[in-house]
Every structure is written in structure tokens, then in C-alpha cells.
C-alpha positions as CSV (number, residue, x, y, z in Angstrom):
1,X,0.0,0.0,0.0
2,X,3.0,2.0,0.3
3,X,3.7,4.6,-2.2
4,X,7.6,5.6,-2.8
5,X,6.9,9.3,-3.6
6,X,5.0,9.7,-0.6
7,X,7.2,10.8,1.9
8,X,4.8,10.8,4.8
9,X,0.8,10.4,5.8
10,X,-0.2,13.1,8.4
11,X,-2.8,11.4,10.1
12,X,-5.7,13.8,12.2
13,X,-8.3,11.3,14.0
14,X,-11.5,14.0,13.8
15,X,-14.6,14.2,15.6
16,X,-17.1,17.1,15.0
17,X,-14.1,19.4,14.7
18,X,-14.2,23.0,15.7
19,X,-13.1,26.6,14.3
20,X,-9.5,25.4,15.6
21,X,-9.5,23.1,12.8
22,X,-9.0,25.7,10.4
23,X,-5.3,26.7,11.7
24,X,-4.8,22.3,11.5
25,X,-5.5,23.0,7.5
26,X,-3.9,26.3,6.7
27,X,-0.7,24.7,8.5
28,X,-0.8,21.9,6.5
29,X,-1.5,24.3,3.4
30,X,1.8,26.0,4.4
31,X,4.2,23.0,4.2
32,X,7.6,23.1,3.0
33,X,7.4,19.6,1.9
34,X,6.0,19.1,-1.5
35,X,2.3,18.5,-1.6
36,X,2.8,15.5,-4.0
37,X,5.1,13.9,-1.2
38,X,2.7,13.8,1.7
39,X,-0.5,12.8,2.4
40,X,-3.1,13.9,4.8
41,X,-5.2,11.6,6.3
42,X,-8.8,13.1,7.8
43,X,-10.0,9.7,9.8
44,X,-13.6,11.0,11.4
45,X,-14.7,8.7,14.0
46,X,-18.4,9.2,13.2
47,X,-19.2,12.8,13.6
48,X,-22.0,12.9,11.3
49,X,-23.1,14.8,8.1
50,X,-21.9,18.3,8.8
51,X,-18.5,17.2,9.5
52,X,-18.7,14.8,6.3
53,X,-19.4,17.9,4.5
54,X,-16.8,20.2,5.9
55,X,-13.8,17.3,5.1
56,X,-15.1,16.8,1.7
57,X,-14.9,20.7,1.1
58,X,-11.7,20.3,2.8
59,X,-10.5,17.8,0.3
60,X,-12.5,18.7,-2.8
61,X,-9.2,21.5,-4.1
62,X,-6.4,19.6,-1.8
63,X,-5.7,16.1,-3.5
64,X,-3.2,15.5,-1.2
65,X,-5.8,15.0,1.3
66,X,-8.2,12.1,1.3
67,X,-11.0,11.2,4.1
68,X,-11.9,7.9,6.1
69,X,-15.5,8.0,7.2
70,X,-15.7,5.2,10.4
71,X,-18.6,4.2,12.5
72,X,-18.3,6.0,16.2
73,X,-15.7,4.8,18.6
74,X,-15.6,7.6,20.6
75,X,-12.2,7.8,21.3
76,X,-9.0,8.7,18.9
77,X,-7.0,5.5,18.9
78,X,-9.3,3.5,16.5
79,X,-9.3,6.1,13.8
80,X,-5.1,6.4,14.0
81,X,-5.3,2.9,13.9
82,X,-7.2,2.8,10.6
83,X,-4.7,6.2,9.1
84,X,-1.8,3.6,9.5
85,X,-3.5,0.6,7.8
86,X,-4.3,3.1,5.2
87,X,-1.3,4.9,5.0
88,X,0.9,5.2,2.0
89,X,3.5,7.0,3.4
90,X,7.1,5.8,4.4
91,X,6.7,7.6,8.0
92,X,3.4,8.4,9.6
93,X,2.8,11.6,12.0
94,X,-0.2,11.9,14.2
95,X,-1.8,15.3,14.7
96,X,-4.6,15.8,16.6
97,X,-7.3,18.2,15.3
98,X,-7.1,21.1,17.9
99,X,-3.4,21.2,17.0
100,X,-0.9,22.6,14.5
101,X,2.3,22.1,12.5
102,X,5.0,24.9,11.7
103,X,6.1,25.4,8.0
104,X,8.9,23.6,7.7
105,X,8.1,20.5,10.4
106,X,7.3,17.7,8.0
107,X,10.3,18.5,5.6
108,X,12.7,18.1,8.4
109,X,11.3,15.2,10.3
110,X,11.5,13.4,7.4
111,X,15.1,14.8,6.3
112,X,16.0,13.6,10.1
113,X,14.6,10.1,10.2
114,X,16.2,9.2,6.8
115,X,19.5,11.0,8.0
116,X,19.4,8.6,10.8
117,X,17.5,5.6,10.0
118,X,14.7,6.4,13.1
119,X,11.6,4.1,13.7
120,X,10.4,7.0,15.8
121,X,11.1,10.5,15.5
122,X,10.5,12.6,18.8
123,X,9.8,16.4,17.2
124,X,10.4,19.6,19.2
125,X,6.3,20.3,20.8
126,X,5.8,23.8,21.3
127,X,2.5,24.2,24.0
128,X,0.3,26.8,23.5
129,X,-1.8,28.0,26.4
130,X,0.3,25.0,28.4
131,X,3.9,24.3,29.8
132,X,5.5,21.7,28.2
133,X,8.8,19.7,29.5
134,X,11.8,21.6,28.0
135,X,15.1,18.9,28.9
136,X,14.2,16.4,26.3
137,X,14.5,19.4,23.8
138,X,17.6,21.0,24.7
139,X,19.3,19.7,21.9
140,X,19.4,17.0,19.3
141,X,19.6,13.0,20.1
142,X,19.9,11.2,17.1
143,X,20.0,7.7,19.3
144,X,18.5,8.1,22.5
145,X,18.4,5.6,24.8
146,X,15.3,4.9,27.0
147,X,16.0,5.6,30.3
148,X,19.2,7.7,29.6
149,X,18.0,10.3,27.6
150,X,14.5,12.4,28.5
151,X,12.0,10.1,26.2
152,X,9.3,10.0,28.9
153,X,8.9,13.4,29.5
154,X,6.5,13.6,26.2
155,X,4.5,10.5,25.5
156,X,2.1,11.9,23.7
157,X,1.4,10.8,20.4
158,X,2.4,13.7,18.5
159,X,5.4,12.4,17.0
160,X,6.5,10.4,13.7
161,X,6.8,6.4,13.4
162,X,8.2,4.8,10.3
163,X,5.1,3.0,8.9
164,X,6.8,-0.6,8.0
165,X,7.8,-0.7,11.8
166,X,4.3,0.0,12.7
167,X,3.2,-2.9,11.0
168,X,5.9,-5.3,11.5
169,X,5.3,-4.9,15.3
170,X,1.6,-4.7,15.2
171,X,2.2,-1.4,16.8
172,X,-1.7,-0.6,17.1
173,X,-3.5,1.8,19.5
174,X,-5.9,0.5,21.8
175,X,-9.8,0.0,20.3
176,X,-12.6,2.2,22.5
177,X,-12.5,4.7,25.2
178,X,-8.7,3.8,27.0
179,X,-7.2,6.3,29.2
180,X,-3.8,6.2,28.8
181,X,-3.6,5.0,25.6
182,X,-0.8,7.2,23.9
183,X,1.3,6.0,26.9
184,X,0.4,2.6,25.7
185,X,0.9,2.8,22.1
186,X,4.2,5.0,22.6
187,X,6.5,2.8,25.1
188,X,5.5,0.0,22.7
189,X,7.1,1.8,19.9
190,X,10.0,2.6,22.0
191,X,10.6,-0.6,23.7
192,X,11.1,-2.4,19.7
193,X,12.5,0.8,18.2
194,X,15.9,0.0,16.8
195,X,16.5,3.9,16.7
196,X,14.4,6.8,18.3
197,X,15.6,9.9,17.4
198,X,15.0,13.7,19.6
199,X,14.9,16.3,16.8
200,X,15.2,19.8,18.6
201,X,16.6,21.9,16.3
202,X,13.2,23.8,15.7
203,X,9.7,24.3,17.0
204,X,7.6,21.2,14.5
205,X,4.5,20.8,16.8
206,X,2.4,23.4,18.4
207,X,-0.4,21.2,21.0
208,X,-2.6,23.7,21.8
209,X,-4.6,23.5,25.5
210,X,-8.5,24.0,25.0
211,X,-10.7,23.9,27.1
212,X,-13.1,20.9,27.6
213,X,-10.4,18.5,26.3
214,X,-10.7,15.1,27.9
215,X,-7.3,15.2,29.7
216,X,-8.7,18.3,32.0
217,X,-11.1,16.3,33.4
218,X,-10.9,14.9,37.1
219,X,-10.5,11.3,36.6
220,X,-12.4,8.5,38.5
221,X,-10.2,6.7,40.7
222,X,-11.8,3.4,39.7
223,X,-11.9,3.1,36.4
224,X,-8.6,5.5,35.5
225,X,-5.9,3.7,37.7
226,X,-6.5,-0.1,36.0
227,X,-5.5,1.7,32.6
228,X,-2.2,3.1,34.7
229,X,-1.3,-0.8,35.7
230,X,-1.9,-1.3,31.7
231,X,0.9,0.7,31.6
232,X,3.2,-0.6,34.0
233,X,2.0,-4.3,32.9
234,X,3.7,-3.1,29.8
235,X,6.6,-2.1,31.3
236,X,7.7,-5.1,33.3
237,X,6.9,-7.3,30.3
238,X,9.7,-5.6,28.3
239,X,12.1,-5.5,31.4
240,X,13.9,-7.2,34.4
241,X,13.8,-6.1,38.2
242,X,16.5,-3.7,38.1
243,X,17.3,-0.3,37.5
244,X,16.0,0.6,34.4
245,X,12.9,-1.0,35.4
246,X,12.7,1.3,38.8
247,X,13.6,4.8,36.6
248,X,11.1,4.0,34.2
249,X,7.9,2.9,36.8
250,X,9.7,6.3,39.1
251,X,7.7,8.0,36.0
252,X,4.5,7.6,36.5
253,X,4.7,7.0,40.4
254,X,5.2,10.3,40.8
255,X,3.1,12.0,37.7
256,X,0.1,9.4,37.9
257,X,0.5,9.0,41.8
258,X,2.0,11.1,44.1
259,X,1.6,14.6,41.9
260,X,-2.2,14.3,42.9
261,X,-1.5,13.7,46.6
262,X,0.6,17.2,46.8
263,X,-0.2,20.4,48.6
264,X,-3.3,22.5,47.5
265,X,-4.2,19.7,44.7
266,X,-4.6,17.2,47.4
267,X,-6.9,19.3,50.0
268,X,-8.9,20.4,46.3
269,X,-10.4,17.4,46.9
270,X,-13.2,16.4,48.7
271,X,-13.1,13.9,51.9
272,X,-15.3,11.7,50.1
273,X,-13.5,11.8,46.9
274,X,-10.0,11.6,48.7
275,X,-11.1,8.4,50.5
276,X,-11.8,7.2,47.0
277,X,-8.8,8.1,45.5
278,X,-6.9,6.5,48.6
279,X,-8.9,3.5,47.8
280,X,-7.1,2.6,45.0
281,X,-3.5,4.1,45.2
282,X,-2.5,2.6,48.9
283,X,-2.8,-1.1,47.4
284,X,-1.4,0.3,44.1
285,X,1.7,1.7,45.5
286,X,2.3,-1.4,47.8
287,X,2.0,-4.0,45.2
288,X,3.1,-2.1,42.2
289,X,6.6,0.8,43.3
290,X,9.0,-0.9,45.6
291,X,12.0,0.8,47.3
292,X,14.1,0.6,44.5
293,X,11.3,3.6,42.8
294,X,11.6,5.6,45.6
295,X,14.9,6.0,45.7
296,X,15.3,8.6,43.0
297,X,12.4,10.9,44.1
298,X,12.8,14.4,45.3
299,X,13.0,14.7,49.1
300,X,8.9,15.2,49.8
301,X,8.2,12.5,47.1
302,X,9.8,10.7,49.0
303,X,7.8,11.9,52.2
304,X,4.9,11.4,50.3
305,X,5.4,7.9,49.0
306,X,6.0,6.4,52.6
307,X,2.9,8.0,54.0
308,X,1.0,6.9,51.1
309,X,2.3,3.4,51.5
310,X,1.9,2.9,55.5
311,X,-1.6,4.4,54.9
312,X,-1.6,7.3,56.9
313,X,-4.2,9.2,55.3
314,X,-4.8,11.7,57.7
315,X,-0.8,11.9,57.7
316,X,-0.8,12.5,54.2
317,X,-3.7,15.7,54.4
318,X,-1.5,17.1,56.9
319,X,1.5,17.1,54.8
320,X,-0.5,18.6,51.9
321,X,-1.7,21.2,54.2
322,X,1.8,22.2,55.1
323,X,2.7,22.2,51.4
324,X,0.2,24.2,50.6
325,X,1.2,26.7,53.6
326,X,4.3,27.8,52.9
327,X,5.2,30.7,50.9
328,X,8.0,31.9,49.9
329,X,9.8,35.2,48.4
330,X,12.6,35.9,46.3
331,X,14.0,39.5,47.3
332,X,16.9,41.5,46.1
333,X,18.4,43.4,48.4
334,X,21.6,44.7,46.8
335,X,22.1,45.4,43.3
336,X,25.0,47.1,41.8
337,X,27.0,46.9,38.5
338,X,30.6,45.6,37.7
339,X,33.4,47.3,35.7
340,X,32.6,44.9,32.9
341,X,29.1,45.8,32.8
342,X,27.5,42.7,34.5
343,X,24.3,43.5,36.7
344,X,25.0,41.6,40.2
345,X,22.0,41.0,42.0
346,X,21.9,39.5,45.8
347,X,19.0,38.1,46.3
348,X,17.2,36.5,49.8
349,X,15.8,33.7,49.8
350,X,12.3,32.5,52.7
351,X,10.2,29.6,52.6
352,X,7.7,30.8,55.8
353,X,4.7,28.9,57.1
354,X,2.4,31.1,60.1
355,X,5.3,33.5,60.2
356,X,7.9,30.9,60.7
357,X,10.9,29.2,58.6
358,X,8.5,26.5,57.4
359,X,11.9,24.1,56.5
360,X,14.1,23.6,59.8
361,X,16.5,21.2,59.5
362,X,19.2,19.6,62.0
363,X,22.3,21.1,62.1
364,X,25.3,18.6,60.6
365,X,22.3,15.9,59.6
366,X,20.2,17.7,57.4
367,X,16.5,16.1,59.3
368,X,13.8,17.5,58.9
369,X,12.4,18.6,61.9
370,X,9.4,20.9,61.4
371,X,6.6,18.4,59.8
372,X,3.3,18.8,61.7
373,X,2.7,15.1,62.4
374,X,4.4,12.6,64.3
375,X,7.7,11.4,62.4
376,X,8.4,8.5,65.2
377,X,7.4,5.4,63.1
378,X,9.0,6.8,59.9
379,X,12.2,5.1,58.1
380,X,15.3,6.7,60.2
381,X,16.3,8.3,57.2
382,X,13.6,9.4,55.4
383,X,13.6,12.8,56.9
384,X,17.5,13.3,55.5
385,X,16.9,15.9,52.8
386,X,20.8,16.0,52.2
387,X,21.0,15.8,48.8
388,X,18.7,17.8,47.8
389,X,19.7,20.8,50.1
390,X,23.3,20.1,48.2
391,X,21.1,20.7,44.9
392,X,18.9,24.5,46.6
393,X,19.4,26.9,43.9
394,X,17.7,30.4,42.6
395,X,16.9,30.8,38.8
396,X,15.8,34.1,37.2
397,X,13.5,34.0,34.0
398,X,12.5,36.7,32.2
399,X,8.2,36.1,31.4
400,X,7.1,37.0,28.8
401,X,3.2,37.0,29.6
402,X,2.2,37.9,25.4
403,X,3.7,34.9,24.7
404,X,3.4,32.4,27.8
405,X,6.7,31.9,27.7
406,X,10.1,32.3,30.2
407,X,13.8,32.1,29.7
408,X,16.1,31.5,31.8
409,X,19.2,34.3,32.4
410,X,20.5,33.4,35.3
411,X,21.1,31.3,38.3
412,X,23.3,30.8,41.5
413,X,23.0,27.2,44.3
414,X,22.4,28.4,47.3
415,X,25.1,25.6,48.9
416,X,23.1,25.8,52.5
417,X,22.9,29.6,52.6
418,X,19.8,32.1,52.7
419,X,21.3,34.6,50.1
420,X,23.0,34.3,47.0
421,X,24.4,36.5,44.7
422,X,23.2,36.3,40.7
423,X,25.1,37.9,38.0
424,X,23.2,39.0,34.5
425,X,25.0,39.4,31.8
426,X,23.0,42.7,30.0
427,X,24.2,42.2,26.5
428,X,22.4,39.1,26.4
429,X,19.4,39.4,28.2
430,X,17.6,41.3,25.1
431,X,18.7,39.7,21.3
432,X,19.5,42.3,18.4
433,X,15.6,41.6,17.2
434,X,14.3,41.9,19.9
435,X,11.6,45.1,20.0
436,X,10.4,44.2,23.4
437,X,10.7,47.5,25.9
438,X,11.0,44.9,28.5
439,X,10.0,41.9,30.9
440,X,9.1,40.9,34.0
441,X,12.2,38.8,36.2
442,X,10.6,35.8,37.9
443,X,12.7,33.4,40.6
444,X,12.6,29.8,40.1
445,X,13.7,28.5,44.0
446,X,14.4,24.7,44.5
447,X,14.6,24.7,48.0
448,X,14.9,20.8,49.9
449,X,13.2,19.2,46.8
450,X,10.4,21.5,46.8
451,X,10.3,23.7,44.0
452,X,9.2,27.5,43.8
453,X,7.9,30.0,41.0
454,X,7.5,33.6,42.6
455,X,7.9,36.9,41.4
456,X,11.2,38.6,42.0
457,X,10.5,41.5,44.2
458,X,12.9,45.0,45.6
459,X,12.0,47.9,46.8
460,X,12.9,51.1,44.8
461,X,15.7,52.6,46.4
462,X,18.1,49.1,46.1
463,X,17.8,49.3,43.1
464,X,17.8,52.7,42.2
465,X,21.7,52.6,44.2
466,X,22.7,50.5,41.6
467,X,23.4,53.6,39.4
468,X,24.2,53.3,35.6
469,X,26.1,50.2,33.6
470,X,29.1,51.5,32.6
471,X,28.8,50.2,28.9
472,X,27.6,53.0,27.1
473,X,26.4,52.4,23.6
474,X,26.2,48.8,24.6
475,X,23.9,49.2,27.4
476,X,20.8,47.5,27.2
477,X,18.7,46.5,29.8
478,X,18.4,48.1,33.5
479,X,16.2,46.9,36.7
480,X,13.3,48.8,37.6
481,X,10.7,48.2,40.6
482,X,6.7,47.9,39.8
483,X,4.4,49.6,41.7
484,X,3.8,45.8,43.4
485,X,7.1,45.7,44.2
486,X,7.8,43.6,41.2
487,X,11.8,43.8,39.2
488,X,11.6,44.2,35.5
489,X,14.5,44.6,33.2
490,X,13.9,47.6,31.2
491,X,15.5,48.0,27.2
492,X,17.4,51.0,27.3
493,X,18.3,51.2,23.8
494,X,21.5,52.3,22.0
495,X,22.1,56.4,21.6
496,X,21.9,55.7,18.1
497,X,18.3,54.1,18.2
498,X,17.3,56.6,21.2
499,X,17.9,59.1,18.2
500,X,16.3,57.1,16.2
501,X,13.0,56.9,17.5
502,X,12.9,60.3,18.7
503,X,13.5,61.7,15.0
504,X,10.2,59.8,13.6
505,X,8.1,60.5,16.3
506,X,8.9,63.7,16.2
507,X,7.9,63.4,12.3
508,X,4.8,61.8,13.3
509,X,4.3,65.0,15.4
510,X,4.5,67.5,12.6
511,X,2.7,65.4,10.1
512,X,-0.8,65.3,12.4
513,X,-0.1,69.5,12.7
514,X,-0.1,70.0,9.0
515,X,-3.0,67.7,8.9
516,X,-4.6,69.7,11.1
């Protein structure tokens, strides 16, 4: 069925599509890649005649598009399952139908895989309206090793399989409504890939958060957690007891587990729905993540996990409730500037609960000593948070709230201290295209495992006694208190474009008098 000039089948499982659906189309429209060398596959799972007339509109000028009309199923694996039985393609990539593809993304997937001979190619996601994971994107992995390299950060189906190893493997999503099913259908691929590949080199995916989508609804404890042990079925089938095998089942203890057991998502819930919910994960995490998982969590994972699995529920709102209690700030209080013209902030660090240090640890141990339930019949050294107070650092991002988007400019560890001093380079803070006038400086605080996004806040006068950079030309950024008490860095541009800018507003000026 496979057609040599057909590079690869896009395949968009569809249901009663919305206005979103347009940008799917006109991205598709916008491809590099030669229309005659892809295909687009519209499977629709059953929506009925108006969205059988829209996809035959859709197709009727595009005949690089064709449509798959199926009974309802009601979930999106059958119809993917059906674009790669019908695909012609040499590589399939799945798009869903809220989503997008940028310009040039099917073009170099394609150029990748065949560079490097991938079964699965993991493409750069962009979210939109979300946060995404950003390690597994730092930079190219033409081989990447499960359980080495960041593969399960992003399992969702968004990526592109070579279509003869889909088949050979029977590679196949799960029929009907099946939570988890990307996870399912993806650490298949990756457990009998001979070659997975990371391409990061540019933005190919944009998965777009709307709302009403089926993963923002609460799950019921009942029927969602037997798809999870689907999952981890999976896994311990295609490994031993071991390492690997702990790292890989750490993944979804903590992001299926012990993530909704944390702070102000745990006491969201009601005490009915809590009880339920601690129904079905004290069994699951007794029978299913041994020691060997918890032994690379973060310090109140860890916490967490050993409540969770001695059943102490009323242990475990407690902890939640002291999560959810502490606050913490980020304030500078010293700024100055260096002879070379690097902006040196010191900044204080406090992580208060009722108007005290919420973390209190023991001197020379590092036990922690400040938990509001009884620690007696806890592990000895559970409470031993000393390698992640090795790890307490302060990063400052710049937000960008037009775009939803932060980057990092700077960071200092902590190394058991309170205060720390940062140092921002200014010439790099701003790129030469960059029109922005300027941006907001967050803190990102990792204090004991616990991790903290809060505003970076000073009070005028610090940094007003910074005084002036001394580059001079070259100076482009300086700090600048909010009326909240907020730091943003301010572009100051170069003399040149200062003059610039004055000159045609000061045209604009004396073209509205003679118009006058």
C-alpha cells in the first residue's frame, strides 16, 4: 500500500471538529514539503453529516488530502489505527485536530529520520496555552536511549513512526475509550525501536490547550488507575527487576500518583472523593513501586510515597496542608554593577509557614524537623533531605506574559545559605531583534526538593543605588521596581536608536499638525 513518492501520511483522527480546525489545514497548506510527497489523512470517528461535508470541502481543491468516514468509537486511537493501515506513506505523523504544524516541520522530520535511519522520530512540541517539559529538547539526540536520555517526559502521540515498523510490530492503539492509551501505544514503539531519534533543532509541533479537552477532566479513581497498571504491565513485560525498570515505573509513580497527593491539589479534593482516591493508590503503591522507585524521588516525594504506603491518610492531608502553607519570596536586596558591565543581584531567599521558617533542619544531619505530624514510626532516614539541600538553587527567568513563555538568564545554588548573589549578563538578556521594551524577572527557587515560581520583588531605592552600567552604547537592559514591588528589566536602547525613534516621532508630530 506503500507509495515511494509519498514521503509521509499526516494522520488527524477527527470528531465534530471546531473553528480550531481551520489553523490544523492552513498549517498543512503552508508546508515546506512538496504536496505531492505527503498525504493527509482526515479519519472521522463518526461525527455525522456536517463534518462529512466540511472534510469533503476540505478535500474537494487539496488532493493530497483524502477522508476515512468510520462508525463511532468515541475515542481517537481507532481512527489512528485505521490512518496507518491506510497509510501510503514511508513515516506516519499523528496530529490531533485542535493542533498545529510549523512550516517547515514535515520537511525536516523526514530529512532527520532518513539521515538517521529512526523508527520514531520525537519532534520539538511547542505548547500553547500550556507548559511543556523543555530537557528532552535541549538539543538533538539522534539515538536516544530509553531511560538515559529524557524520552518520557513527552508521550504523547504527536510524534512520527516509520510506517513498515508500525506494521511489523503490530504497533496498534488500543480499540474504545482507553485512558492512557498514547502512553500505551508510545513505550510500545519505544521498547522495539531500533532507533528513536529527539529532533530539537526547531519548533515542529504546536499542541494547543483548549478547554473541555478530555485530559482536564478529574478522573475517576476506579476506572482510571487499571489503565495506569496497563501501563506498567507493559513495562515489566519488556524488562527485568532492576534499575531501568525502577527509573522508568519512578515516572508515572510520581506524575500518575503522588503529583495528585501534593499540597493545594490534594486538599482540592473532597473527603469523600479523597477516601476514593486513597482507595485505589494505597494497594497500588504497595503492590506495584518498591524501594528501588523511591529511591530517586525528590525529598517530599519521598515523604509522600512512605505516608502513602503505611496508609496514613490523615498523615498525608497534613503534609498537603503544610505544602500548601508555605510561601516563599525571592527579594533583592543589593544590586550594583561591575566594571565589565555585569548586573550583580543578591537576592534572599524564605520559605515561611504562620510567620515561621517553614523548613528547619538539624544542624550537621540535614533532618527535617518541622513536619506537623508525628515522624516516630518513619524510616530513620527518610527525613535526610541532604542531597537535595546540596542541589537549593535560585533561577531568574524573564516572562514573557504575550507569549506564555520564560527564559532563563541566570542562576546561583544556594550551597546551605539564605542569600546568594546572581550575575546577569545585560548584553544578552535582550537579542539584536528583539523590539520588546522589557519583561518581567521571575525566581525559580528549588529549596529541599520542593520547587518554587514567585515573582522577584525589591524595593525602589536598592535598586535605584545601583546607578548606571558603565557600557555606554552597549547598554541594554536596566532593573526597575513595579508599583507591586515587582523587578523588571527595562530596554534601554542604544544612543543611536534613542535618536532614532525620537527623529520619527517627532515626524509623526509635525505630520498630524499639517494635517490639522
Amino acid at each position: 500500500m506503500s507509495n515511494p513518492s509519498v514521503r509521509v501520511s499526516v494522520v488527524v483522527p477527527v470528531y465534530k471538529p471546531g473553528a480550531a480546525f481551520d489553523e490544523l489545514i492552513a498549517s498543512l497548506d503552508r508546508q515546506t514539503l512538496d504536496h505531492t510527497r505527503f498525504e493527509v489523512l482526515l479519519c472521522d470517528d463518526g461525527s455525522g453529516p456536517e463534518t462529512a461535508e466540511l472534510l469533503a470541502a476540505v478535500a474537494k481543491d487539496r488532493p493530497w488530502v483524502r477522508v476515512i468516514p468510520l462508525p463511532h468509537s468515541g475515542w481517537p486511537g481507532t481512527p489512528r489505527n485505521h490512518g496507518i493501515d491506510e497509510a501510503r506513506g514511508k513515516y506516519v505523523q499523528f496530529v490531533d485536530q485542535d493542533d498545529w504544524l510549523f512550516d517547515g516541520a514535515l520537511q525536516s522530520l523526514c530529512d532527520y529520520a532518513d539521515l538517521h535511519g529512526s523508527d520514531v522520530v520525537v519532534g520539538k512540541e511547542v505548547g500553547i496555552g500550556r507548559p511543556l517539559p523543555s530537557r528532552i529538547f535541549r538539543h538533538d539526540v539522534p539515538d536516544a536511549r530509553l531511560g538515559e536520555d529524557p524520552l518520557l517526559e513527552m508521550l504523547t502521540p504527536h510524534k512520527m513512526f516509520r510506517t513498515a515498523f508500525l506494521r511489523a510490530h503490530s504497533i496498534r492503539f488500543p480499540d474504545g475509550k482507553v485512558r492512557l492509551e498514547d502512553h500505551l501505544f508510545v513505550m510500545r514503539a519505544y521498547f522495539e525501536a531500533d532507533t528513536i531519534s529527539i529532533f530539537a533543532s526547531e519548533p515542529c509541533y504546536a499542541w494547543v490547550k483548549r478547554e473541555g479537552s478530555a485530559s482536564s477532566s478529574r478522573i475517576d479513581p476506579e476506572t482510571y488507575f487499571p489503565h495506569l497498571e496497563a501501563v506498567l504491565d507493559l513495562v515489566e513485560h519488556y524488562t527485568t527487576p532492576g534499575r531501568l525498570r525502577d527509573r522508568l515505573l519512578r515516572h508515572w509513580f510520581r506524575g500518575k500518583v503522588l503529583k495528585r497527593l501534593a499540597g493545594k491539589r490534594m486538599l482540592s479534593h473532597s473527603a469523600s472523593y479523597r477516601t476514593r482516591l486513597l482507595d485505589v493508590l494505597v494497594p497500588l503503591t504497595q503492590h506495584r513501586f518498591g524501594p528501588g522507585v523511591d529511591a530517586g524521588l525528590a525529598f517530599p516525594q519521598r515523604i509522600r510515597a512512605a505516608l502513602l504506603r503505611a496508609n496514613r491518610r490523615d498523615d498525608l492531608v497534613r503534609f498537603a496542608q503544610f505544602e500548601a502553607d508555605m510561601e516563599c519570596r525571592a527579594v533583592v536586596t543589593a544590586a550594583r554593577w561591575s566594571r565589565g558591565g555585569g548586573l550583580y543581584l543578591t537576592v534572599r531567599v524564605s520559605v515561611r509557614r504562620d510567620g515561621q521558617d517553614a523548613l528547619v533542619f538539624e544542624p550537621g544531619s540535614g533532618r527535617l524537623t518541622s513536619l506537623p505530624f508525628s515522624t516516630a514510626a518513619l524510616p530513620a532516614d527518610l527525613l535526610v533531605a541532604g542531597r537535595e539541600l546540596g542541589n537549593d538553587q535560585v533561577e531568574l527567568f524573564l516572562r514573557d506574559r504575550a507569549k506564555g513563555v520564560d527564559r532563563r538568564i541566570a542562576g546561583a545554588h544556594l550551597q546551605n545559605r539564605d542569600t546568594v548573589t546572581v550575575a546577569v549578563d545585560p548584553l544578552k538578556v535582550f537579542g539584536p531583534t528583539d523590539e520588546s521594551r522589557g519583561a518581567r524577572l521571575v525566581a525559580k527557587v528549588r529549596r529541599a526538593g520542593w520547587t518554587f515560581d514567585v515573582p522577584l520583588t525589591a524595593d525602589a531605592a536598592t535598586l535605584a543605588g545601583a546607578g548606571h552600567s558603565p557600557l555606554l552604547a552597549g547598554r541594554t537592559c536596566t532593573p526597575v521596581t513595579t508599583r507591586s514591588g515587582a523587578v523588571e528589566l527595562r530596554r534601554v536602547w542604544p544612543s543611536g536608536r534613542l535618536k532614532d525613534i525620537a527623529g520619527r516621532a517627532a515626524r509623526r508630530v509635525r505630520s498630524r499638525s499639517r494635517g490639522r
